[in-house]
C-alpha positions as CSV (number, residue, x, y, z in Angstrom):
1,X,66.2,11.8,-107.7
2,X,62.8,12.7,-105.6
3,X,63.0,11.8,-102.2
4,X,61.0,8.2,-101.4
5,X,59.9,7.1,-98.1
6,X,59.6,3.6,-96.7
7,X,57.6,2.3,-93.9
8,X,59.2,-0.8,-92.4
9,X,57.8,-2.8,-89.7
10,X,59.9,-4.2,-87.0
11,X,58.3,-8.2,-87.8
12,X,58.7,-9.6,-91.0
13,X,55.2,-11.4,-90.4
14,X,53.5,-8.3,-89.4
15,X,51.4,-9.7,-87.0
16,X,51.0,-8.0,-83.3
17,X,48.5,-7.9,-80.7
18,X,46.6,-5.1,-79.2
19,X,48.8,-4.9,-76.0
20,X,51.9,-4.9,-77.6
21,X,54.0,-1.6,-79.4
22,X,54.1,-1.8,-83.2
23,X,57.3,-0.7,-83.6
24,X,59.5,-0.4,-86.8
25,X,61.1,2.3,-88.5
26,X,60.8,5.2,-91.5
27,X,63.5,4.8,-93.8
28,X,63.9,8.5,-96.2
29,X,65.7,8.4,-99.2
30,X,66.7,11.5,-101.0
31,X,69.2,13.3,-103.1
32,X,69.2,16.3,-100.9
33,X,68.1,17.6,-97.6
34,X,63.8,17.7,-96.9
35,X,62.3,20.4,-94.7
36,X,59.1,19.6,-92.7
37,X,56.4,20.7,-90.6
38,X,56.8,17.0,-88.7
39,X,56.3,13.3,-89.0
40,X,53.3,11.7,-87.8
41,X,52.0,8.0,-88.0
42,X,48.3,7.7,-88.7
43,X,46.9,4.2,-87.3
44,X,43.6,2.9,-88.6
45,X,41.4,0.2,-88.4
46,X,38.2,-0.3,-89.2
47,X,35.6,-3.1,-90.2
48,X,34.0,-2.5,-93.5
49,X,30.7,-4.0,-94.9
50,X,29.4,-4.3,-98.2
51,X,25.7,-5.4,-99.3
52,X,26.5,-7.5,-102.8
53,X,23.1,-7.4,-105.3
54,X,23.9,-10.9,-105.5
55,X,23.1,-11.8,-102.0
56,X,20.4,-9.1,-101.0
57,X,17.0,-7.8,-102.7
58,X,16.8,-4.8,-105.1
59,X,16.3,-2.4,-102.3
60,X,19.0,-3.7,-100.0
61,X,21.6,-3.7,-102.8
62,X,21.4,0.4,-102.8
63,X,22.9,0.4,-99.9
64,X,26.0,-1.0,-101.0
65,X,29.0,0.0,-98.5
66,X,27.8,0.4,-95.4
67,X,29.5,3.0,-93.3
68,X,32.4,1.3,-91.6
69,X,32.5,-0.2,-88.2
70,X,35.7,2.0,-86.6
71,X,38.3,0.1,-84.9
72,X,41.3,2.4,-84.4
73,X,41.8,5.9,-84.9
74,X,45.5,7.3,-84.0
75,X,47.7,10.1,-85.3
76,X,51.1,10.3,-83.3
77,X,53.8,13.1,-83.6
78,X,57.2,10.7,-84.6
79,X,59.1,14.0,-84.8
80,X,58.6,17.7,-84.5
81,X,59.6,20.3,-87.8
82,X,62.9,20.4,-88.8
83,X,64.9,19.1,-91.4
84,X,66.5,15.2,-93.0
85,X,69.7,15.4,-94.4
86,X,70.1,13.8,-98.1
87,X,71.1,9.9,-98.6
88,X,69.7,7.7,-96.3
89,X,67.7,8.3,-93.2
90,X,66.1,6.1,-90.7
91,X,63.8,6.8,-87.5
92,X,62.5,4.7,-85.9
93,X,59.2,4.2,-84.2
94,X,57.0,2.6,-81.5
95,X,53.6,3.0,-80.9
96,X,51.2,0.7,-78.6
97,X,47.8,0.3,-80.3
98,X,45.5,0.2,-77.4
99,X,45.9,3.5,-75.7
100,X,46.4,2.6,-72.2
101,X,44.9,6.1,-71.4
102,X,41.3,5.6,-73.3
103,X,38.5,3.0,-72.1
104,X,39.5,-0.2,-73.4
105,X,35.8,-1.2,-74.3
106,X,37.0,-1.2,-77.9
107,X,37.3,-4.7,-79.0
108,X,40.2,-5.7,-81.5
109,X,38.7,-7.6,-84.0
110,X,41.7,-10.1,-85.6
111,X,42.2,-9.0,-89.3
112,X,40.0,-11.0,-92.2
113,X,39.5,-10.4,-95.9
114,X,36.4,-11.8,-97.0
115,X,33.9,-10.9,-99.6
116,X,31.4,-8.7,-97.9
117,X,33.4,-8.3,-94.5
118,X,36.8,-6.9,-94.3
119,X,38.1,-6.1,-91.2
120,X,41.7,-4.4,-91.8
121,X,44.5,-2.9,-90.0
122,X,46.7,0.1,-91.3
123,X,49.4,2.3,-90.4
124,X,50.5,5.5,-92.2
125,X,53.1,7.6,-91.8
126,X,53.1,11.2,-93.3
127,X,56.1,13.7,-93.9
128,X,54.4,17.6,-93.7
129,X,55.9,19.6,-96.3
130,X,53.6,22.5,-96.7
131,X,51.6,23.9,-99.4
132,X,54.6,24.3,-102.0
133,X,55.3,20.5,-101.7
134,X,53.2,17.4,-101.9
135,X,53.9,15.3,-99.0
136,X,55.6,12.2,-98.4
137,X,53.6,9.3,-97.3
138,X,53.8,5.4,-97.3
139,X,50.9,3.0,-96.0
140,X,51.8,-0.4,-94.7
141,X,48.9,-3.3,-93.6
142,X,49.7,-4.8,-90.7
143,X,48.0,-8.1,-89.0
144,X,46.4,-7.9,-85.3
145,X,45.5,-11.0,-83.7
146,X,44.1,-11.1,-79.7
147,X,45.6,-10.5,-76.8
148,X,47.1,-13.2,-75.3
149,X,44.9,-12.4,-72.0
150,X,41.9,-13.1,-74.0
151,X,42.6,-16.5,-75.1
152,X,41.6,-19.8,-73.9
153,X,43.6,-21.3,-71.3
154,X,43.6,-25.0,-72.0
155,X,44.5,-26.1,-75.8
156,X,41.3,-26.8,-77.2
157,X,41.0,-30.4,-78.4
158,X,39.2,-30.7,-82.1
159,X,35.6,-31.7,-81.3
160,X,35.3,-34.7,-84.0
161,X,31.5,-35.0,-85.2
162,X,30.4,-38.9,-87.2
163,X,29.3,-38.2,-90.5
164,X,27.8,-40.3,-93.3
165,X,26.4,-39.8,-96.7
166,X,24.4,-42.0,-98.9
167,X,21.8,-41.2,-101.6
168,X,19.0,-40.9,-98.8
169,X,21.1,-37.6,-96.7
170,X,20.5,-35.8,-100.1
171,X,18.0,-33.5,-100.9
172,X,18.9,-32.3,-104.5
173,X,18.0,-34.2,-107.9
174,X,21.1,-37.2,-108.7
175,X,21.5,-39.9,-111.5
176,X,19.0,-42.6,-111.7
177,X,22.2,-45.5,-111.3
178,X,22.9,-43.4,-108.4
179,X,19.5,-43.4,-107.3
180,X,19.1,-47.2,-107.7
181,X,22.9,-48.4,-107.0
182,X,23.5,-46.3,-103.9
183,X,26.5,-45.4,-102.2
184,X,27.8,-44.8,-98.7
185,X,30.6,-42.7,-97.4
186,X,31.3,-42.7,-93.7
187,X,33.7,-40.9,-91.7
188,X,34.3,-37.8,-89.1
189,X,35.8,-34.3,-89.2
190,X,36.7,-31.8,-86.9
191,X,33.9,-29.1,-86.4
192,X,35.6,-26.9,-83.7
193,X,39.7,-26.4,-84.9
194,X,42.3,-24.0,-83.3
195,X,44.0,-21.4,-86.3
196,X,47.2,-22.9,-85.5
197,X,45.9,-26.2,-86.6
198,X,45.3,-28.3,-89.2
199,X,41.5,-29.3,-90.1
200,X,41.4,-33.2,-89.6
201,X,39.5,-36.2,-90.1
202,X,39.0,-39.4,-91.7
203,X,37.0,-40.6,-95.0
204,X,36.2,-44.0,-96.2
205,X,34.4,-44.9,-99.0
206,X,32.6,-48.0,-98.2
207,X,29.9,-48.7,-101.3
208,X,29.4,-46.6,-104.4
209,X,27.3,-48.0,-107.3
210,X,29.4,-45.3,-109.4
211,X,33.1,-44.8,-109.7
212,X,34.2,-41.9,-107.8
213,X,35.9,-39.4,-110.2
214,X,37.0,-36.9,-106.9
215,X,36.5,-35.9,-103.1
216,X,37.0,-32.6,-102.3
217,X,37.3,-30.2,-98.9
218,X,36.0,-27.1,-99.2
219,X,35.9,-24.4,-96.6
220,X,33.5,-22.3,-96.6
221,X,32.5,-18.2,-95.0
222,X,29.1,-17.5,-93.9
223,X,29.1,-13.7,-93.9
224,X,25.9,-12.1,-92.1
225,X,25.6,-7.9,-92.3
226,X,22.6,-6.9,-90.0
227,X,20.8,-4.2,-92.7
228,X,17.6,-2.6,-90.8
229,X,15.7,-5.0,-89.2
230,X,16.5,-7.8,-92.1
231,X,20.0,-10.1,-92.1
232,X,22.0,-10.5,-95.5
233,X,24.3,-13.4,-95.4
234,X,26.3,-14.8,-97.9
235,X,28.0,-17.9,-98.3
236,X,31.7,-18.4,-100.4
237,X,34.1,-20.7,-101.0
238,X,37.5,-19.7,-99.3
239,X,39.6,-22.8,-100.4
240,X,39.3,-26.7,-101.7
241,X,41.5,-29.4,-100.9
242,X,41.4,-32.4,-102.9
243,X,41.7,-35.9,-100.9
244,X,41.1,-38.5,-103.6
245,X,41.8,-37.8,-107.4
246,X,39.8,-41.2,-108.9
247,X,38.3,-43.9,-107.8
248,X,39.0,-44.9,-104.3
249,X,39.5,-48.4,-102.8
250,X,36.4,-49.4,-101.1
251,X,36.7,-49.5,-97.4
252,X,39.8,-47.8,-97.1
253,X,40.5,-44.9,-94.9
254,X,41.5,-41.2,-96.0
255,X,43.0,-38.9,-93.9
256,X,41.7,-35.1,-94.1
257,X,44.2,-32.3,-93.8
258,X,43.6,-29.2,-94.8
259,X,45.9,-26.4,-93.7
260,X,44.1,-22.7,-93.1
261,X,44.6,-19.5,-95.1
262,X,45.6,-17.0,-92.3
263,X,44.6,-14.0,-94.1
264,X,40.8,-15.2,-95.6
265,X,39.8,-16.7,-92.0
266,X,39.7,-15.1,-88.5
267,X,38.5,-17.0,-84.8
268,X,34.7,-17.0,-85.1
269,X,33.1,-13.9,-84.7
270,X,29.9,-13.3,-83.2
271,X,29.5,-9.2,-83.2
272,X,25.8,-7.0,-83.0
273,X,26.4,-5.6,-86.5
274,X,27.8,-8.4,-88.5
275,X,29.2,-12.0,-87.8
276,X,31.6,-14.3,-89.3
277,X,31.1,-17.8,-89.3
278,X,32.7,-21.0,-91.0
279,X,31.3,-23.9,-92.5
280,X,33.4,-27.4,-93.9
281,X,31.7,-29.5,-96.9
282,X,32.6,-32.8,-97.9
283,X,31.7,-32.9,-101.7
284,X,32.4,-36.3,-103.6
285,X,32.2,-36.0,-107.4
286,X,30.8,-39.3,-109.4
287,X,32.2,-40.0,-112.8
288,X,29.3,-39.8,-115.4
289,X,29.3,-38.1,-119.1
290,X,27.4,-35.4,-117.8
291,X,30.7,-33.8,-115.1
292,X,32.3,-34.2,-118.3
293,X,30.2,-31.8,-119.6
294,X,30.1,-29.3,-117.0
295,X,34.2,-29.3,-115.4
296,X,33.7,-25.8,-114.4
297,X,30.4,-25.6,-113.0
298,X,29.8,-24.0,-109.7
299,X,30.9,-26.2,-106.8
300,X,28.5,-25.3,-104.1
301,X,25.5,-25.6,-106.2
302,X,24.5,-29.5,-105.7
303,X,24.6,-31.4,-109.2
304,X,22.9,-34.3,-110.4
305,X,26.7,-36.2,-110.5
306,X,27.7,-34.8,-106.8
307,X,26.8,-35.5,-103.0
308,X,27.7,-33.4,-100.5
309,X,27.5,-32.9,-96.9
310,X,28.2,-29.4,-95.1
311,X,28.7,-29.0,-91.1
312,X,29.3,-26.2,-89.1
313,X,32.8,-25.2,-88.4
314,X,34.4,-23.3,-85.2
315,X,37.1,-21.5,-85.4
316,X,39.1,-20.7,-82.3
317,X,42.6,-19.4,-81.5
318,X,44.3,-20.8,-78.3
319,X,47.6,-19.3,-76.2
């Protein structure tokens, strides 16, 4: 049997803060004993940004991968050379990511996948063999979020903005009957939420000269890369959550709740080189032949069977 190697983190959610130790332990498996030349943890994080063709010109899209946006760069000695006995071995670790000996001007950016922006946190740890042997390494992702220090006091309470949407808030091309008919949906949403939270809000459908065949949340990323002197942002769906499957009683009020993915959104960011913003749209989908048609089309471009209204959306994480 070779010898494996496992890194294990001390929190099953992997999720730590700047000021605190990542601590955990490197479990070795082997059939017989391993000679070294030492065991070292490499920590690294870094913000990387890609230019897409689909959201830039020809010349910008050369670009591609921009070089990355360095975050944390660590190597620590766990243990000196020597040797592991065979079966089972585990050492454990602890290593505090913001080196209290270093400037701390580096800012901690709170992990995010997203499609031109990843900002990612990883740790490595690296058994030295020497040139007869391939070393033994694992790599583990672990989540940072901010320092407790740097959060806002006082919970923030959701700011709730009015909304309303009727054939006359729309500037895309819709169905003559809905033209003529009308319709009118009123409510209000949350446009600055905590990450703890739930998004909320409140819908009610109060005239529609169609049936209404679905309203849908979605949750949008607005992902700007500052390329040269020019700005590529992109915009992408992150999730949809269906409120109303149907027609909907008239004048009846539907709650909003939509819970938010912890890994595809971060606490608004607001950096020199890039930025990472949110956005909410309320999309209500009108029966008609035509969305029969079409049931996968694309659903942030407008259709002549949809209305939509998109706000901005805050994200913000609170102690």
């Amino acid at each position: 049997m070779s010898a494996k190697i496992e890194l294990l983190l001390s929190r099953p959610n992997r999720i730590y803060r700047p000021s605190e130790p990542l601590e955990g332990k490197i479990v070795v498996k082997s059939a017989s004993s391993i000679s070294h030349y030492g065991i070292r943890i490499a920590l690294n994080g870094s913000v990387t940004l890609q230019v897409r063709g689909g959201s830039a010109g020809v010349i910008e899209s050369l670009y591609g991968v921009l070089k990355p946006i360095t975050i944390l760069n660590r190597i620590v000695e766990i243990k000196p050379s020597g040797k592991i006995v065979s079966g089972t071995t585990e050492i454990p670790f602890s290593i505090t990511l913001r080196n209290p000996k270093e400037d701390n001007s580096e800012r901690f950016y709170e992990t995010f996948h997203g499609t031109d922006i990843s900002i990612q946190y990883l740790a490595t740890v690296d058994i030295m063999r020497g040139y007869l042997h391939k070393s033994l390494s694992a790599t583990v992702e672990f989540i940072v979020e901010s320092d407790k220090a740097d959060l806002l006091n006082q919970p923030v309470s959701p700011e709730m903005v009015i909304f309303y949407i009727t054939q006359d808030t729309q500037r895309h091309p819709m169905l003559p009957e809905l033209k003529s008919g009308g319709f009118r949906i009123t409510g209000r949403i949350s446009t600055q939420c905590p990450m703890l939270e739930p998004l909320g809000g409140e819908l009610t459908v109060e005239a529609s000269a169609l049936p209404i065949c679905s309203i849908d949340i979605h949750l949008l990323r607005v992902e700007s890369i500052l390329l040269g002197e020019k700005i590529i942002t992109e915009t992408s769906l992150i999730q949809t959550t269906q409120i109303a499957d149907g027609d909907v009683c008239r004048n009846m009020t539907l709650p909003i709740y939509v819970i938010l993915p912890r890994l595809l959104t971060c606490p608004t960011v607001l950096a020199g080189p890039f930025s990472i913003e949110f956005k909410v749209a309320i999309v209500i989908n009108f029966q008609s032949e035509l969305s029969r048609l079409h049931p996968k089309s694309d659903p942030l471009t407008p259709r002549l069977w949809m209305a939509m209204e998109t706000l901005p959306l805050e994200l913000v994480r609170t102690r």
